[in-house]
Residue frames as qw, qx, qy, qz and C-alpha x, y, z in Angstrom:
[[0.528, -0.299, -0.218, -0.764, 324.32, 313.17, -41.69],
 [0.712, -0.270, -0.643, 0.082, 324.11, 309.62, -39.89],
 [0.668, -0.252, -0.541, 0.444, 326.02, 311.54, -36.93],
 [0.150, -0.036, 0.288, -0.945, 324.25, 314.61, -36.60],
 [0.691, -0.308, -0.239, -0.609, 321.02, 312.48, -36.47],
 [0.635, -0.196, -0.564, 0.490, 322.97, 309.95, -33.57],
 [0.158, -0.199, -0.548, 0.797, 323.11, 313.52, -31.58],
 [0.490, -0.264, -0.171, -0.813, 319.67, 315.19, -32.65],
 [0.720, -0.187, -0.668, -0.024, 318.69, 311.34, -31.17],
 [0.494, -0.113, -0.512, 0.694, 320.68, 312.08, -27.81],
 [0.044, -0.315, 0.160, -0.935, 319.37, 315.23, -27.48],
 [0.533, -0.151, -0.621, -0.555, 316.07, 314.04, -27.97],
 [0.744, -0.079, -0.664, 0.014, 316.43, 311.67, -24.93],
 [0.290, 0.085, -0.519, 0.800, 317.55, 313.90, -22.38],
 [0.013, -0.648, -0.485, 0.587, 315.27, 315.72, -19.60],
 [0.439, 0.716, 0.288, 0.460, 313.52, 318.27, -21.68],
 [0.262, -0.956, -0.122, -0.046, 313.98, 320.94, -19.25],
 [0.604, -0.452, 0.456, 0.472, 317.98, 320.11, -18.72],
 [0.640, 0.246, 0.520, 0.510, 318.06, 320.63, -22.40],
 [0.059, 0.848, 0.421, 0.317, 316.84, 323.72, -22.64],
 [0.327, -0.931, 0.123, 0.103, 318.89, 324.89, -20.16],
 [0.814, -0.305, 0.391, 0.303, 321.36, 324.14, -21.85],
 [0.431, 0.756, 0.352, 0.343, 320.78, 325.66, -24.86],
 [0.152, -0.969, -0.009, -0.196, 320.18, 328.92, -22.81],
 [0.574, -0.673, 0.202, 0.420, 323.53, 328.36, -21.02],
 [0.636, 0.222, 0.427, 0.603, 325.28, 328.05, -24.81],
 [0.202, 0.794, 0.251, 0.516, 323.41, 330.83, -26.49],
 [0.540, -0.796, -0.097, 0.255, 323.90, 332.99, -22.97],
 [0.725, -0.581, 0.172, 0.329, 327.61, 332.53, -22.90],
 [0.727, 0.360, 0.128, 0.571, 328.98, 334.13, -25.71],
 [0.169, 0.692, 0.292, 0.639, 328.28, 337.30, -24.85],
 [0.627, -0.761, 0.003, -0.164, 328.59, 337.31, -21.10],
 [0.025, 0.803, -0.538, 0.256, 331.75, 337.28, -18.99],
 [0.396, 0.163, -0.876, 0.221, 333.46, 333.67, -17.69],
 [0.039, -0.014, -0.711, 0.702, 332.81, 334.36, -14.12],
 [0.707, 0.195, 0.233, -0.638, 328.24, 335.52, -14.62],
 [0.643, 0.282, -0.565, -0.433, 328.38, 332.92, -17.13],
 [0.320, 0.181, -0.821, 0.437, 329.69, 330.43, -14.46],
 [0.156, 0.061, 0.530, -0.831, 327.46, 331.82, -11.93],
 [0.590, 0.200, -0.048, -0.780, 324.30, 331.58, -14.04],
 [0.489, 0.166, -0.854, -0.064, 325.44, 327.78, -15.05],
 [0.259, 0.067, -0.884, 0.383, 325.13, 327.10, -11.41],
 [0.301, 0.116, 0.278, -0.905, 321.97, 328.47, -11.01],
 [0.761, 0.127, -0.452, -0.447, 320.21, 326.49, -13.91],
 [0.511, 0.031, -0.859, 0.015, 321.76, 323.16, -12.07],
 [0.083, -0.042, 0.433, -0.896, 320.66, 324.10, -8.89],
 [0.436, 0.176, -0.319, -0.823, 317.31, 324.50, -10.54],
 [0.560, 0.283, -0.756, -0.187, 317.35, 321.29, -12.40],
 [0.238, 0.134, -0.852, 0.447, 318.01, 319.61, -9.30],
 [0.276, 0.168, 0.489, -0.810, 314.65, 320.33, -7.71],
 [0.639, 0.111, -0.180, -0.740, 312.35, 318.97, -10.50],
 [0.850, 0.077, 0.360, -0.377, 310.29, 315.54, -11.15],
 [0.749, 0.587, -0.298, 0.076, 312.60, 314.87, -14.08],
 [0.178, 0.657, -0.668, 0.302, 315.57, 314.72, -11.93],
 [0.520, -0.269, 0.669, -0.457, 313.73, 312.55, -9.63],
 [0.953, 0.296, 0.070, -0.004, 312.24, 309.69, -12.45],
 [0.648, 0.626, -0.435, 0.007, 316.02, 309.83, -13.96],
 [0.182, 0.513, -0.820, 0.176, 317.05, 308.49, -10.92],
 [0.772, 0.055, 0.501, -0.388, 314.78, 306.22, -9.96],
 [0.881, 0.391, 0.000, -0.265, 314.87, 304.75, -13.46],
 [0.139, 0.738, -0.572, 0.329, 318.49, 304.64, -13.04],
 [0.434, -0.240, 0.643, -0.583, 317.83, 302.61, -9.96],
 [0.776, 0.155, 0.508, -0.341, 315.46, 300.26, -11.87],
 [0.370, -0.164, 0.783, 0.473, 317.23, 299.60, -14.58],
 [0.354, 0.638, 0.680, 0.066, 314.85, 301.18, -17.06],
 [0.242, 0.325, 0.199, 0.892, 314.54, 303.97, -19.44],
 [0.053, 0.392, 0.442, -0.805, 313.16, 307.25, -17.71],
 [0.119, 0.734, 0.582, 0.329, 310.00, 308.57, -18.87],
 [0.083, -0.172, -0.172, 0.966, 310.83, 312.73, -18.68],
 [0.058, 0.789, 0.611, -0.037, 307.52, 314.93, -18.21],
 [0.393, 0.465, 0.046, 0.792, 309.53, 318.32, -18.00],
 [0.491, -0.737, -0.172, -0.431, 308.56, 319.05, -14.88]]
């Protein structure tokens, strides 16, 4: 229990929006073929890559400080 509440924690901490996609890439990918599965992966990062969250995580990163994510 201690170390599925160490990763519920982790999760917790991440971008929300990078979680979520993540989820969706898990749940997604059972049921989908390697190659769209692959293809749709790279889409979500892609994504990802364009928000305010990706931009505070490095900045905080940069200041030596924990990020504040907005999910945006």
């Amino acid at each position: 229990m201690d170390q599925a509440r160490k990763v519920a924690e982790h999760v917790c901490s991440l971008p929300p929006l990078a979680a979520r996609l993540a989820k969706e890439s898990i749940s997604s990918g059972y049921d989908v073929p390697l190659a769209e599965t692959a293809h749709s992966d790279l889409y979500r990062f892609m994504a990802l890559q364009l928000t305010e969250d990706k931009t505070e995580g490095h900045r905080a990163w940069r200041e030596h400080r924990k990020p504040v994510f907005k999910g945006r």
